[in-house]
C-alpha positions in Angstrom: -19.7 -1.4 31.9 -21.8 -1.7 35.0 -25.3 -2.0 33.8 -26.5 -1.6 37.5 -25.3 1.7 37.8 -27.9 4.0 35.2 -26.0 6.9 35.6 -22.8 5.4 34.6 -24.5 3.5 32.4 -25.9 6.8 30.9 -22.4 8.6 30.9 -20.4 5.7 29.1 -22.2 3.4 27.0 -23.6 5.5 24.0 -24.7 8.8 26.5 -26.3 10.8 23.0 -28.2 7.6 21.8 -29.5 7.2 25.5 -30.8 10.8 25.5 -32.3 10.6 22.6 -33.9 7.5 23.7 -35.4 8.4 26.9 -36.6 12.5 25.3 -38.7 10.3 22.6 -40.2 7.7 25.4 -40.9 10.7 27.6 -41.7 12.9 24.7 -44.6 10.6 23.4 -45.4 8.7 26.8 -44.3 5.1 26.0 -44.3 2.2 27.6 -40.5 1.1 28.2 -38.4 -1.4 30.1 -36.1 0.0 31.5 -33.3 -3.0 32.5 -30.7 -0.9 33.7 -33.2 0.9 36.8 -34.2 -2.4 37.8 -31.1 -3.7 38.1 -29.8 -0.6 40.3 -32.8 -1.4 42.4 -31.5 -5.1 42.8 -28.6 -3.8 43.5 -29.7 -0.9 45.7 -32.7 -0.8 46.9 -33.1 -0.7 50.9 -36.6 -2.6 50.2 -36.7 -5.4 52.2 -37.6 -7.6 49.1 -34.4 -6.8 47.5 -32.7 -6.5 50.5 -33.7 -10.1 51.3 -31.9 -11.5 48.3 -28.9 -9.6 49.1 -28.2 -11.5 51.9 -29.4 -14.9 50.5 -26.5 -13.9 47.7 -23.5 -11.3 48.9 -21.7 -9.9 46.4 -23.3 -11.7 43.6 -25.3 -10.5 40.8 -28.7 -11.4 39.6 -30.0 -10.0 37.0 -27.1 -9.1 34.9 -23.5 -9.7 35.0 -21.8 -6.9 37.2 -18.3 -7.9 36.8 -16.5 -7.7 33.4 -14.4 -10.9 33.8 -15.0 -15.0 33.8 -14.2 -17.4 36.6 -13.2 -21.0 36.8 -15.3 -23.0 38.6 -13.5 -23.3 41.8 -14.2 -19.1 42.0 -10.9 -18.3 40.2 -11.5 -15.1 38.4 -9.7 -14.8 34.6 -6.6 -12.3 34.4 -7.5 -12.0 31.1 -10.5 -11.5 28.7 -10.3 -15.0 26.5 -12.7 -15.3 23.6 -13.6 -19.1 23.4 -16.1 -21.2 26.3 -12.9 -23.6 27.8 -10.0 -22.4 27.7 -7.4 -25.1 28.2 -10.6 -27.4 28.1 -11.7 -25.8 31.4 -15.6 -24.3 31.6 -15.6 -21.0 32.3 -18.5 -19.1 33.9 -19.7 -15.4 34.7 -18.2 -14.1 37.8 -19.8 -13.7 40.5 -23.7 -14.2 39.1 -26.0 -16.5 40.1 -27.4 -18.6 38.6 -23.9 -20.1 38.0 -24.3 -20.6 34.3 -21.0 -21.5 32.0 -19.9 -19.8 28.6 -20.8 -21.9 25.4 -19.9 -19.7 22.6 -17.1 -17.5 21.5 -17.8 -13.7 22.8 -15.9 -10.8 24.3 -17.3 -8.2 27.5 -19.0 -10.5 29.6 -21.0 -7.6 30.7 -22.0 -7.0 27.5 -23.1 -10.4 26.4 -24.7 -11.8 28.9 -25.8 -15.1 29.6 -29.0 -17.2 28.2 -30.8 -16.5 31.7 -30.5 -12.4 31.2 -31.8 -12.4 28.0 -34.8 -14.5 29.5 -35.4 -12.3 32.2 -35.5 -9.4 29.3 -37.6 -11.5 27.4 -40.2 -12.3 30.2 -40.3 -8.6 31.6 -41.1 -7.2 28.3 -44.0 -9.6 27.8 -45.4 -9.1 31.4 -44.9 -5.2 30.3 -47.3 -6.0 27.2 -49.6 -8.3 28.8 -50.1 -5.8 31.2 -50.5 -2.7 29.1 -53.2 -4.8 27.3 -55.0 -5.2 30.3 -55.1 -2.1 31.7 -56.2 -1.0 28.4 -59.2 -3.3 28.3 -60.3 -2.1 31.5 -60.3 -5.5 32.5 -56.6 -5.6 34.8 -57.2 -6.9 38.3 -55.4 -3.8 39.6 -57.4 -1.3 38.4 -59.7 1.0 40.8 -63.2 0.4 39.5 -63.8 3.9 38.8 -60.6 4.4 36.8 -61.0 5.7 33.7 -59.1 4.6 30.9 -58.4 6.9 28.0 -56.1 6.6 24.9 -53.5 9.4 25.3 -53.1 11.5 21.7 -49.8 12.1 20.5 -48.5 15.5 20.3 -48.0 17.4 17.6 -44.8 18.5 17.8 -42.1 16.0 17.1 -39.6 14.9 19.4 -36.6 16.4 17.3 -36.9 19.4 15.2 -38.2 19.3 12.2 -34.8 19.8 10.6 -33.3 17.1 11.9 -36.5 14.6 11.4 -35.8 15.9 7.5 -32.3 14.2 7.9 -33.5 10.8 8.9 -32.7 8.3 6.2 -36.4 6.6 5.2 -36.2 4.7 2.1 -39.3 2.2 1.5 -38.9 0.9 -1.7 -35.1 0.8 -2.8 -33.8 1.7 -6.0 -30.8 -0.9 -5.3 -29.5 -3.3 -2.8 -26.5 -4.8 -2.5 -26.6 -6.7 0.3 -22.9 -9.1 1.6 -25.5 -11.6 3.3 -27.5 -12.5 -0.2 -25.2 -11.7 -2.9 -21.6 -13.8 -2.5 -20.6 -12.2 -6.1 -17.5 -10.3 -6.2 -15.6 -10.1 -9.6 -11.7 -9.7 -9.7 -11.3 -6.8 -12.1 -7.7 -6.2 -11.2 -6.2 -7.3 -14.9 -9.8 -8.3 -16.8 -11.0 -4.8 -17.7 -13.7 -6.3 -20.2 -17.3 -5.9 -20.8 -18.6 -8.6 -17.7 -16.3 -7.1 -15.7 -17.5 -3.7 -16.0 -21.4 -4.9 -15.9 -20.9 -6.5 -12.5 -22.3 -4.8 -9.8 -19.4 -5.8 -6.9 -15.3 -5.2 -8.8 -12.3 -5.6 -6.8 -10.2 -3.5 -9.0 -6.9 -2.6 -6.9 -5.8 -5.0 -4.0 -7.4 -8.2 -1.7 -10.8 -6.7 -1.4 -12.9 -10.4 -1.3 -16.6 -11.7 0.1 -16.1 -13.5 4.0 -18.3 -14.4 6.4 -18.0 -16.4 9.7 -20.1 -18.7 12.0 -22.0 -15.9 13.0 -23.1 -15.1 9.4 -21.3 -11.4 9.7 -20.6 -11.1 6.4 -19.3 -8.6 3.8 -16.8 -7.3 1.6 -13.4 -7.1 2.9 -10.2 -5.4 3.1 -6.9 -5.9 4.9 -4.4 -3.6 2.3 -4.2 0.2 2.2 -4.7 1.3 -1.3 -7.1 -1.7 -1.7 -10.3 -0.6 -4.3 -13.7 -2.2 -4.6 -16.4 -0.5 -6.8 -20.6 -1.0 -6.4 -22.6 -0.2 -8.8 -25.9 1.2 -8.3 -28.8 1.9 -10.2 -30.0 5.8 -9.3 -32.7 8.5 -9.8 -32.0 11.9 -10.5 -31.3 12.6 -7.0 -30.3 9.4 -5.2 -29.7 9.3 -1.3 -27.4 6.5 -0.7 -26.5 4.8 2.6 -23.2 2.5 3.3 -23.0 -0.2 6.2 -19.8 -1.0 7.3 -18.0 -2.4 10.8 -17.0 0.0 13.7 -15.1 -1.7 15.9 -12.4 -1.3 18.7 -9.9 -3.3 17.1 -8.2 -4.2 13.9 -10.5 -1.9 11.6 -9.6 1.6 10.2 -10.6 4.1 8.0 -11.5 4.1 4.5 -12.6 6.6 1.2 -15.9 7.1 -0.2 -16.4 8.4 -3.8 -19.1 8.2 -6.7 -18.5 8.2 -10.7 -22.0 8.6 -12.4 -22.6 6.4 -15.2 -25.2 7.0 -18.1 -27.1 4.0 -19.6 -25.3 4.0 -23.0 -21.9 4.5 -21.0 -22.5 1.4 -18.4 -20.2 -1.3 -20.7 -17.9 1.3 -21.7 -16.9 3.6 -18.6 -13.2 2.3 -17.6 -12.7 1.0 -14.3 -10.7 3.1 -11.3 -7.4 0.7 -10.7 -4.5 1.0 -9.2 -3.2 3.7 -10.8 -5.9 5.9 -10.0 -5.5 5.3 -6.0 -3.4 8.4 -5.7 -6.3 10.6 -7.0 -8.4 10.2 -3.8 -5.6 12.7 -2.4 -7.1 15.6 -4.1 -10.2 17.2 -3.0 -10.7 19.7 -5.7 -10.3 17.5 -8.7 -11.2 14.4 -6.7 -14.2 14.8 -4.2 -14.5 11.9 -1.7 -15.3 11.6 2.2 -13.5 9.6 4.8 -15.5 7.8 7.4 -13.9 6.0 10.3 -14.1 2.0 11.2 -12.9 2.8 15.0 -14.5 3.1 17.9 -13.8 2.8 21.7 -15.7 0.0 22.2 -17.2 -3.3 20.9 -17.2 -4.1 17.2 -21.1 -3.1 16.0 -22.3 -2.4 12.6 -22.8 1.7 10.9 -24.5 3.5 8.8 -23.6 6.3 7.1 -25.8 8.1 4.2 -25.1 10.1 1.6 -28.1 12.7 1.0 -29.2 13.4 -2.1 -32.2 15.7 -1.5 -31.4 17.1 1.6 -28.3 18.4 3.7 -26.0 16.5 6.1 -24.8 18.0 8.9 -21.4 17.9 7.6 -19.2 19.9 4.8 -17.7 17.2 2.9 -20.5 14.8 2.8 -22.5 17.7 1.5 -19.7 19.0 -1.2 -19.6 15.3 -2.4 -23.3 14.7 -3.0 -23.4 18.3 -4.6 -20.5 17.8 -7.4 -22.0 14.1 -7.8 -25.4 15.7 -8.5 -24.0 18.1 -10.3 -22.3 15.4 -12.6 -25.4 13.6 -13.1 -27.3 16.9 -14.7 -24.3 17.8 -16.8 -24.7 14.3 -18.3 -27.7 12.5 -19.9 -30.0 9.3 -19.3 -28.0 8.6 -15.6 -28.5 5.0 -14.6 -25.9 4.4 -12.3 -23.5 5.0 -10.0 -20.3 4.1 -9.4 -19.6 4.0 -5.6 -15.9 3.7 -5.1 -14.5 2.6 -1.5 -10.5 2.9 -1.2 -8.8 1.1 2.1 -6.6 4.4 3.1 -4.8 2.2 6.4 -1.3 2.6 5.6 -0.1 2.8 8.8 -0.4 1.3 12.5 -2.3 -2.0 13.3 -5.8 -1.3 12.1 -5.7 -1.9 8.7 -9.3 -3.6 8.2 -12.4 -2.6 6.6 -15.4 -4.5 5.8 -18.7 -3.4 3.9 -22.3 -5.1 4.4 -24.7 -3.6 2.3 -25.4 -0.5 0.1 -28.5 0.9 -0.5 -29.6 3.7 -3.1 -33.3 5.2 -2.8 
C-alpha cells in the first residue's frame, strides 16, 4: 500500500491496469501526473529541497499517507483498522502525516483514502499540469527558449493494443436498455404472483431475498445475502445484443454468482413463465443449461466491475463465448425477439461470503 514506493506500487496495486496505463501515455505521448513518482521523490530524493523538508518533518509523510493505520492524538497508533472517525468518541487522525488532519467519515485503508489535503494537492497539480501545457502550447510560457518551436505532435497510427483486442472493448453510445439500481428503485416480488404485471416488470425477484438497498454513500443496487436466491432483468435487444453487468468486487462478505439469458419474442413477453425456485437446480447443467459464473472477490478493497457479454464479437474466454453463441442461436430459431431475460442466481452456499449485489445492466 505504499504509494511512495512506484515500484511496489506497480507490483501490488492493480500491476496489469498500471501497464496498460503507462504503454497508452507513452504510446501516444500524453501529458500525465504521475502522484506516485513524486511522492518517491519526497520521500527520496537527496535534493536539497526535499531533503530540507525531511528534516523539518522525520519520519512523517507529506503528500500522502505512508502508513496504513490511524493514531490518537497523543501519537498512539490503532492496533486495529476501525471503520468510523471516533472511536470511543476519540478523533482519530492519519499516522504519521502532516498536516495533522482528523478522520470525519466512515472509510477503510487509510492509505487508500486519503485525507481532504491529498486530494487537494492532486487537484492543484493536475491544474498547474493543464495551465501549463496551455501555455507552452501558446508559445506564450515564461519558460520557453525564444527560439523554441512549438509543434502539435500527430498521433500514430498504430494503436496502443492490437487491433483484436481494441475490437473487444465494450463501446456502446446509444443503449438499447438501462437498468440502472441508482434511478430505478423498482423491484417486484415474483416469488408467489406469477401474473401478467409481474412478468412485464423489468426487475423480478423470483426465488429468495434478492431486494433494492442503498446507503449513505448512494452505492446502490440489487441485493442478495441467500444462495439459490434468483432475480430476473429484462432487456429490450437487437438481433445481436452485447450486454454488460455491474456488480461489487470486494475483499469481504461478497461471492460468486450465475449468469444466464432466456430470449423472449414480442408476442411471448406476458406469457413466458418465470424461472423460480424450482428451476435453481438447472443452472448445474451446462449442456441443457448454458450460464457463466463470475466472481464478487477480490484481494483487496470493495470497487465496482464490469463484465460484458459480446454479442458480435469474441471474448477471450470459453464459456462467455458458448453462452452468447446458444443465446444467439436461440434468438434466430425464434421470431420477432424483443427481449431478454437475464437471469442472475446467488450460488454462495457455503463459507462467509455469501453477498452479491448488481448496479446496472446495459444492452447495446
Amino acid at each position: 500500500d505504499n504509494v511512495g514506493s512506484l515500484d511496489e506500487y506497480q507490483q501490488n496495486i492493480q500491476p496489469e491496469r498500471v501497464r496498460k496505463t503507462i504503454m497508452t501515455q507513452e504510446h501516444y505521448n500524453l501529458t500525465r501526473v504521475d502522484f506516485a513518482r513524486m511522492s518517491q521523490f519526497l520521500s527520496y530524493s537527496e535534493e536539497e529541497r526535499y531533503a530540507s523538508l525531511r528534516r523539518q518533518y522525520p519520519g512523517s509523510s507529506l503528500l500522502w499517507p505512508q502508513l496504513g493505520q490511524m493514531e490518537f492524538d497523543n501519537g498512539t497508533i490503532l492496533t486495529e483498522e476501525i471503520a468510523g472517525p471516533r472511536p470511543n468518541g476519540l478523533e482519530i487522525y492519519w499516522a504519521r502525516y502532516k498536516p495533522q488532519v482528523a478522520k470525519t467519515k466512515s472509510a477503510y485503508y487509510p492509505t487508500n483514502h486519503p485525507p481532504w489535503t491529498t486530494h487537494q494537492y492532486v487537484a492543484d497539480t493536475v491544474l498547474f499540469t493543464l495551465i501549463r501545457v496551455l501555455r507552452t502550447g501558446m508559445g506564450c510560457a515564461d519558460s520557453i527558449n525564444a527560439h523554441e518551436v512549438v509543434t502539435h505532435p500527430s498521433l500514430p497510427e498504430a494503436t496502443a493494443a492490437d487491433k483484436a483486442e481494441v475490437d473487444r472493448c465494450f463501446v456502446c453510445l446509444e443503449p438499447r436498455e438501462r437498468l440502472d439500481a441508482r434511478t430505478l428503485e423498482s423491484i417486484v416480488n415474483g416469488t408467489g404472483f406469477d401474473d401478467l404485471s409481474v412478468r412485464e416488470s423489468p426487475v423480478v425477484v423470483t426465488c429468495g431475498d434478492w431486494s433494492w438497498v442503498t446507503d449513505e454513500r448512494k452505492r446502490s443496487g440489487w441485493q442478495s445475502d441467500q444462495a439459490g436466491s434468483l432475480i430476473r432483468f429484462r432487456l429490450k435487444v437487437n438481433e445481436e445484443p452485447t450486454i454488460s453487468l455491474t456488480y461489487m468486487a470486494s475483499h469481504a462478505s461478497f461471492g460468486d454468482f450465475q449468469v444466464t439469458f432466456q430470449p423472449i419474442s414480442k408476442d411471448n413477453a406476458s406469457m413466458q413463465p418465470l424461472m423460480g425456485c424450482n428451476d435453481v437446480a438447472k443452472f448445474e447443467n451446462q449442456t441443457l443449461f448454458p450460464s457463466k459464473k463470475l466472481e464478487g472477490r477480490r484481494s483487496k478493497y470493495s470497487l465496482w466491475d464490469t463484465f460484458v457479454f459480446p454479442g458480435k464479437v469474441d471474448s477471450n474466454d470459453h464459456i462467455t463465448n458458448e453462452l452468447m453463441r446458444k443465446t444467439l442461436k436461440k434468438m434466430q430459431e425464434l421470431s420477432d425477439i424483443e427481449y431478454v431475460d437475464m437471469y442472475i442466481k446467488n450460488v454462495n452456499y457455503f463459507g462467509d461470503r455469501k453477498r452479491v449485489k448488481i448496479q446496472t445492466i446495459t444492452s447495446c
